[in-house]
C-alpha positions in Angstrom: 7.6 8.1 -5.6 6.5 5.9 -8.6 2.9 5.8 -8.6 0.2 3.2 -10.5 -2.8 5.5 -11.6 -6.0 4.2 -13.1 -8.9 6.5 -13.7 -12.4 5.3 -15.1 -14.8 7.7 -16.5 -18.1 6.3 -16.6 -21.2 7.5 -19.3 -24.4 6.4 -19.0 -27.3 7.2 -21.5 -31.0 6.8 -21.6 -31.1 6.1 -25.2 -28.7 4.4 -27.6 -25.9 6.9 -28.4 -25.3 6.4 -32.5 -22.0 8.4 -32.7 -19.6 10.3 -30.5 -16.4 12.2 -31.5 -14.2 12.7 -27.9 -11.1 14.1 -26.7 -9.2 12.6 -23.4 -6.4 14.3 -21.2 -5.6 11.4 -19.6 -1.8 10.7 -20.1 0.8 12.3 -17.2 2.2 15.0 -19.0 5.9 15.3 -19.2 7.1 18.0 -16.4 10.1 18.9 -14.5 10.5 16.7 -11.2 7.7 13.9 -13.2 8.1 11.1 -15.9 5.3 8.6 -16.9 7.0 5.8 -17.7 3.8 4.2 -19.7 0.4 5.0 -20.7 -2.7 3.1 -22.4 -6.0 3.9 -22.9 -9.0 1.6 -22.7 -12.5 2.5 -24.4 -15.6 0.4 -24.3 -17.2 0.1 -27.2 -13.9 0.1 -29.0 -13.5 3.5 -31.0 -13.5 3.6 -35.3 -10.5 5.7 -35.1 -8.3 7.1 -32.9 -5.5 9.4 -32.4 -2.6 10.6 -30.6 -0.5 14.4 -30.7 0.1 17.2 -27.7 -2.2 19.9 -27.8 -1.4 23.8 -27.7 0.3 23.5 -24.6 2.1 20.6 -25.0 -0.2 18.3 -23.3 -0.7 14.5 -24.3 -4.4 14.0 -25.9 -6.6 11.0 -27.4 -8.9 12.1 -29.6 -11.2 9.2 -31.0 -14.5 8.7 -32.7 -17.5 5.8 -31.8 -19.9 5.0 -33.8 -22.8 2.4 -34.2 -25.8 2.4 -31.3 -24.5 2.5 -27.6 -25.9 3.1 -24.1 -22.7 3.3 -22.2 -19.5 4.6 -22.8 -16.5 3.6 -20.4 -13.0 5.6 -20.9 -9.8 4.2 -18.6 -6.5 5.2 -18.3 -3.5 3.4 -16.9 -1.0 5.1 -15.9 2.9 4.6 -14.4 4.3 7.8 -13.2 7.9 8.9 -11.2 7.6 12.3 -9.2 10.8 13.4 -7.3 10.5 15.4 -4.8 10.9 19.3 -5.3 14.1 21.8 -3.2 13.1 23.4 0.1 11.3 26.5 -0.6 12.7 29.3 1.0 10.8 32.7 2.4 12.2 36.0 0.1 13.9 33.2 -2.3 12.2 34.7 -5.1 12.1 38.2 -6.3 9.6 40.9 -5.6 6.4 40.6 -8.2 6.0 44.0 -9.5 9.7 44.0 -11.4 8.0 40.6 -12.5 4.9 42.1 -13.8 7.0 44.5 -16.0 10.0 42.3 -17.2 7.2 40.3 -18.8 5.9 43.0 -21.2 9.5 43.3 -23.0 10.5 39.4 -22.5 10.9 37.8 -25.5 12.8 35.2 -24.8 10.6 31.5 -25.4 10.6 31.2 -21.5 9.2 34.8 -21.4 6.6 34.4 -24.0 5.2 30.9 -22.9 4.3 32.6 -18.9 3.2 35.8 -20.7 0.2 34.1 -22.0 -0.3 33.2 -18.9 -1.3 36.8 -17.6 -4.5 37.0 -19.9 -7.9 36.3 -19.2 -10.0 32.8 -20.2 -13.1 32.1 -20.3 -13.1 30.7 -16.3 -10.5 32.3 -15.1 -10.9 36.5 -15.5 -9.4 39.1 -13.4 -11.8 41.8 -12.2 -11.2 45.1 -10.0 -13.7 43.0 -7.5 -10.7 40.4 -6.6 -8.6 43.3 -6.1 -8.5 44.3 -2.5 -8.5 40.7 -1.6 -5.4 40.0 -3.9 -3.7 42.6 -2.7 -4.4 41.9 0.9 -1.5 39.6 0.3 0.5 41.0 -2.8 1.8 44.1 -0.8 4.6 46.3 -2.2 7.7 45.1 -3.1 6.6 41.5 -1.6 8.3 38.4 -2.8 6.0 36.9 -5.1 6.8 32.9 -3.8 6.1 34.7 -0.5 2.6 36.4 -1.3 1.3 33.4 -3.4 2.2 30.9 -0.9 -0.1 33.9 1.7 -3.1 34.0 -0.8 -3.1 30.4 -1.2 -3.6 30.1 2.5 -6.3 32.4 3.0 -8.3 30.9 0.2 -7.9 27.5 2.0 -9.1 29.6 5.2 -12.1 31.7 3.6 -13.5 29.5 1.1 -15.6 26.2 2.3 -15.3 23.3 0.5 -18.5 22.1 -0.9 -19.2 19.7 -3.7 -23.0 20.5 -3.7 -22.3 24.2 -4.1 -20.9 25.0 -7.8 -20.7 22.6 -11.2 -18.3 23.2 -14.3 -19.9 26.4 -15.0 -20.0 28.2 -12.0 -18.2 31.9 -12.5 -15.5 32.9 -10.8 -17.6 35.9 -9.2 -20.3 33.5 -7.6 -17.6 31.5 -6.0 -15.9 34.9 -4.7 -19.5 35.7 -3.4 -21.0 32.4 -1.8 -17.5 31.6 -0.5 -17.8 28.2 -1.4 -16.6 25.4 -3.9 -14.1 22.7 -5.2 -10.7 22.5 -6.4 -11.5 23.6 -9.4 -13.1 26.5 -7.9 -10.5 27.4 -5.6 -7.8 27.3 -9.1 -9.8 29.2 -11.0 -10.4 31.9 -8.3 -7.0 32.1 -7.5 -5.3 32.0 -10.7 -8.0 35.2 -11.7 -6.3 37.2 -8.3 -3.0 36.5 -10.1 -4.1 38.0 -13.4 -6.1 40.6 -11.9 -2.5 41.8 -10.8 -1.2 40.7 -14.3 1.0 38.0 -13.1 1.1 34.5 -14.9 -1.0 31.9 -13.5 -1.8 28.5 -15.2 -4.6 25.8 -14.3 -3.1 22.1 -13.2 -4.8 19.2 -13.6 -4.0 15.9 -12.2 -4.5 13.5 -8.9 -3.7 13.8 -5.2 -2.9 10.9 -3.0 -4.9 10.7 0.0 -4.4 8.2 3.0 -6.7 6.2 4.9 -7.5 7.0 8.7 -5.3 5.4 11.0 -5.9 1.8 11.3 -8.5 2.0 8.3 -7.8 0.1 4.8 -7.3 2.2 1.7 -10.3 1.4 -0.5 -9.4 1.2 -4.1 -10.7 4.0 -6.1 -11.1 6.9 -3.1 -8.8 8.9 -4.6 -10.1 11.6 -7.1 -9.1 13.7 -10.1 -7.7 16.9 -8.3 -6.7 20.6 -9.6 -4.1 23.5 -8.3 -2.3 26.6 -9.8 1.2 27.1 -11.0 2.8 30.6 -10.2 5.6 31.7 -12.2 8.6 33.6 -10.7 11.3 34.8 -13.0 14.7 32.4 -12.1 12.7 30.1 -10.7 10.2 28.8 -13.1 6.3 27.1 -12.2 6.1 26.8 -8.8 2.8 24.8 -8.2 0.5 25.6 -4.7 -2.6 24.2 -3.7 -5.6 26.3 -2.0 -8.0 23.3 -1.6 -5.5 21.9 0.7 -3.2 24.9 1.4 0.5 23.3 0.4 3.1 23.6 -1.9 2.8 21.1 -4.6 5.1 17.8 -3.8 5.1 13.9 -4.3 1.7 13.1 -3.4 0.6 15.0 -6.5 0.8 13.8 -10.2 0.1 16.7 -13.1 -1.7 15.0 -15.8 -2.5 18.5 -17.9 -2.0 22.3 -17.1 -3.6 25.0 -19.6 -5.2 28.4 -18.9 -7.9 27.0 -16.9 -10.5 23.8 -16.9 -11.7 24.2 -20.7 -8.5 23.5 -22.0 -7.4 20.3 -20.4 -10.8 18.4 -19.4 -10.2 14.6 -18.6 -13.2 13.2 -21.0 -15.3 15.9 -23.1 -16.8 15.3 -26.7 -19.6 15.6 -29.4 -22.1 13.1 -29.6 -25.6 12.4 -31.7 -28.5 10.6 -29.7 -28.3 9.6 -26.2 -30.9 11.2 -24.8 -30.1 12.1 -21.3 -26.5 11.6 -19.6 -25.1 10.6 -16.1 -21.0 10.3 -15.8 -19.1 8.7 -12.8 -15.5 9.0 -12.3 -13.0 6.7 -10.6 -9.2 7.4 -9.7 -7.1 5.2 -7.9 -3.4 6.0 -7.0 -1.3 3.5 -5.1 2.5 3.4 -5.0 3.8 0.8 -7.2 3.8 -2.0 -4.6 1.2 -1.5 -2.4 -0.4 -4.4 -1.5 -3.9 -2.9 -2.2 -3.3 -1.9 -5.7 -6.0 -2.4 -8.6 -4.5 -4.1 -11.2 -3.6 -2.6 -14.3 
């Protein structure tokens, strides 16, 4: 699939904002099965400076500074991206997670050391002994660990209501395990802290899902939405990338932008800023394949 991506993120402010200082993961990482073919960045007012360089974990990251008085700060990315499709995953293809678990502590091959970091806790993603008879529900002894991840991911899809109303940002881990509701986001972060509760390397993904209309419907441009999922990492195999919101294994209809130990680390559009007074923000996504009839220009 070859994909045209555009994704507006909208500030408001109640007073004039006199400078900001931002950073934007906005640019289709590089990653095995994806190319983005180009990238450009659009910001209203036009930034004083700005520059480009991959961040810890190798993502792509603008990083630019605004000043002089402003009431509204608009942030777009445009995007053209190739995904292939991934091999036919296979049940007991991969090996069982315990001799995992413990061939990580003595790996020190580059490989080895990039999904042992991977294993500790951060700040919104921590394992705790309360995930750990609902982890294990799935991650049985001896158990392939494709196998039990792909289970867990289901049963999150199948315990956990999705609710946009019901968590923000913020919102631990161990409220989301309580209420039993939340977003993407939510659903990554809880699942990636089961993994690491069991000490087994688990990264956040961030980056967009195609969605389709209804039958007979017209796609409206922008109904698509920035989107989040966990990769799983199985010795031989590498990242292998599963989705509890929507209870798959990661394919073409989804583009990684960013992928870091949870949503701190790769936030589309964060920053500093002086004045302002209060804040709203609006995002828009829209991603068409390159072709489609209904696509936003770029």
């Amino acid at each position: 699939m070859r994909y045209l991506i555009r994704h507006d993120t909208e500030y408001r402010y109640t007073q004039p904002a006199t400078l900001e200082h931002t950073s934007a993961h906005l640019q289709p990482r590089a990653a095995p099965r994806q190319t983005c073919r180009q990238h450009r960045l659009e910001i209203q007012p036009p930034p004083l400076s700005m520059t480009q360089r991959l961040d810890f974990f190798g993502n792509p990251v603008s990083i630019f500074t605004i000043e002089g008085p402003h009431d509204r700060l608009l942030v777009t990315g445009h995007s053209l991206v190739d995904v292939e499709a991934r091999p036919p995953m296979i049940d007991g293809m991969s090996q069982p997670w315990e001799p995992l678990r413990q061939a990580l502590r003595t790996d020190v091959s580059p490989e080895g050391l990039d999904a042992y970091q991977f294993t500790f806790d951060s700040p919104l993603s921590a394992g705790s002994r309360e995930l750990r008879p609902y982890v294990e529900q799935s991650f049985s002894p001896g158990r392939p660990i494709f196998d039990a991840a792909r289970e867990l991911t289901s049963r999150i899809h199948a315990d956990f209501a999705f609710d946009p109303k019901a968590t923000d940002v913020s919102t631990p881990v161990s409220q989301v395990f309580a209420e039993r509701r939340g977003v993407c986001q939510d659903f990554a972060h809880l699942m990636i802290a089961c993994l690491r509760t069991l000490g087994l390397p688990a990264r956040y993904v961030s980056g967009y899902l195609r969605t389709e209309p209804p039958p007979g419907q017209p796609r409206l441009i922008g109904a698509d939405a920035s989107h989040a999922w966990v990769s799983v990492y199985c010795t031989g195999m590498g990242w292998l990338d599963l989705d509890p919101t929507n209870d798959c294994v990661v394919d073409t209809d989804h583009v990684t932008v960013a992928w870091g130990r949870d949503y701190g680390d790769v936030t589309p559009v964060k920053g500093l800023i002086v004045g302002g007074g209060q804040h709203t923000v609006e995002a828009r996504v829209d991603i068409v394949p390159e072709g489609d009839a209904t696509t936003v220009a770029t």
